[in-house]
C-alpha positions in Angstrom: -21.3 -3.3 5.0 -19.7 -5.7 7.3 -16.6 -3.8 8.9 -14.6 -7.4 8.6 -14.2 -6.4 4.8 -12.7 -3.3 5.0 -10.0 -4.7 7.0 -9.6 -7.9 4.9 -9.1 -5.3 1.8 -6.0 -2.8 3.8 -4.7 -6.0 4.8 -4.4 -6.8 0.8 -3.2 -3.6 0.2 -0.6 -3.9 2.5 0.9 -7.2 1.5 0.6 -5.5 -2.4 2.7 -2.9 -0.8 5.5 -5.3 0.6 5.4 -6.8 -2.6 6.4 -3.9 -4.5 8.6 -2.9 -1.6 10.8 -5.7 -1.8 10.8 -6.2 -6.0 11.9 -2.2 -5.5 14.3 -2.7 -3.0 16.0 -6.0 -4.5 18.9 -5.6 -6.4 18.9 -8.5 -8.7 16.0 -6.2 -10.3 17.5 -3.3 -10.8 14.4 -1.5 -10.4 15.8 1.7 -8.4 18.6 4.0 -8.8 20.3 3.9 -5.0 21.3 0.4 -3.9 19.0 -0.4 -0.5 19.9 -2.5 2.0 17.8 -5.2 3.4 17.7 -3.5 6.9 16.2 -0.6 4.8 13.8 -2.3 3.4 12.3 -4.2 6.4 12.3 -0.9 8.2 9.8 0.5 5.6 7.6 -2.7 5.7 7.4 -2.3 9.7 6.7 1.4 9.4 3.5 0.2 6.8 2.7 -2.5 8.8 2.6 -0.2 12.1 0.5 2.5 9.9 -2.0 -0.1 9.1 -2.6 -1.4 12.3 -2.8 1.9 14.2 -5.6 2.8 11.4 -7.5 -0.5 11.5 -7.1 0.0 15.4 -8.5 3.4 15.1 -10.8 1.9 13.2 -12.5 -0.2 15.6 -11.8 1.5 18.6 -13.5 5.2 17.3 -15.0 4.8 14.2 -14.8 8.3 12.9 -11.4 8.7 13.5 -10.6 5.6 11.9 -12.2 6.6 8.6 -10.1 9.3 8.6 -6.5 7.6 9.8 -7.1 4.8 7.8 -7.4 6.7 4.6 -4.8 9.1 5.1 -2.7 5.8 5.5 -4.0 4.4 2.4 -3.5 8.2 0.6 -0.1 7.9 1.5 0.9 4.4 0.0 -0.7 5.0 -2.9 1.3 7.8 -3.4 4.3 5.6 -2.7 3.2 3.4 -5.2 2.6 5.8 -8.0 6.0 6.4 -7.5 7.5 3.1 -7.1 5.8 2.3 -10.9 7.2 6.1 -12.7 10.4 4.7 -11.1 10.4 1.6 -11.9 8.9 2.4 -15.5 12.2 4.5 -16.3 14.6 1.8 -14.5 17.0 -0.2 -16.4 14.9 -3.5 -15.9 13.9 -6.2 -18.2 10.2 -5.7 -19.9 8.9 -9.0 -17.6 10.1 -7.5 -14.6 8.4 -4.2 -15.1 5.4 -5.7 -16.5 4.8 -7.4 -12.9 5.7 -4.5 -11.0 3.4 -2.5 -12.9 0.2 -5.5 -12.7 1.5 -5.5 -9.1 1.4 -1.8 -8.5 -1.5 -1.2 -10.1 -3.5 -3.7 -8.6 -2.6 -2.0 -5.0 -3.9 1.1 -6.2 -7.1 -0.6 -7.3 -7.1 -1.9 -3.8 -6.2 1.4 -2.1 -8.9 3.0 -3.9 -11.6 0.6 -3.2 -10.3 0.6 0.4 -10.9 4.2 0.6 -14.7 4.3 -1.5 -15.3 1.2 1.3 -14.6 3.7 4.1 -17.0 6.3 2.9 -19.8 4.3 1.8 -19.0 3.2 5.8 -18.6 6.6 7.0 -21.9 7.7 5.6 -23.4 4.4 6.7 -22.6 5.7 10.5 -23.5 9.2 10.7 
């Protein structure tokens, strides 16, 4: 399995992220319950961003470590995006708008999850 891949799919699953990011932390969706500010919300997405590169770093630089950085990264958003669709399931939204944050969010997860069964068939690839 070509390592080029596995990056190409956490780099996916990072721009899924920012898209469910922002459609949570706009307000002309009204997709949360506390009002964020922009700042806020370009604070998380270079916070991810940081996350993703130190794992894809770790991945290339030691390769076990990087397995295990760059799922506990992945672990971690997908977590943040099981609850960005139970919150924006119970928001106040219009149907179309949580339709696409769900197809959105659940498409990351997909991602996440593939991501991670990429790094073990990897992991077990190297040992």
């Amino acid at each position: 399995m070509k390592l080029t891949r596995l990056v190409a799919f956490a780099f996916v699953s990072f721009f899924c992220y920012g898209i469910v990011n922002w459609m949570m932390s706009t307000s002309h969706f009204h997709l949360q319950a506390k009002a964020i500010s922009t700042p806020e919300m370009w604070q998380g997405l270079l916070i991810a961003l940081v996350l993703y590169f130190v794992g894809i770093l770790a991945v290339y630089v030691n390769r076990m470590l990087g397995f295990y950085v760059l799922g506990l990264v992945l672990v971690i958003y997908s977590l943040g995006m099981i609850s960005a669709l139970i919150s924006g399931y119970q928001s106040t939204a219009g149907m179309t708008i949580k339709l696409l944050l769900e197809i959105v969010g659940v498409i990351g997860l997909g991602l996440n999850f593939y991501t991670l069964v990429l790094l073990t068939r990897w992991r077990h690839n190297k040992e």
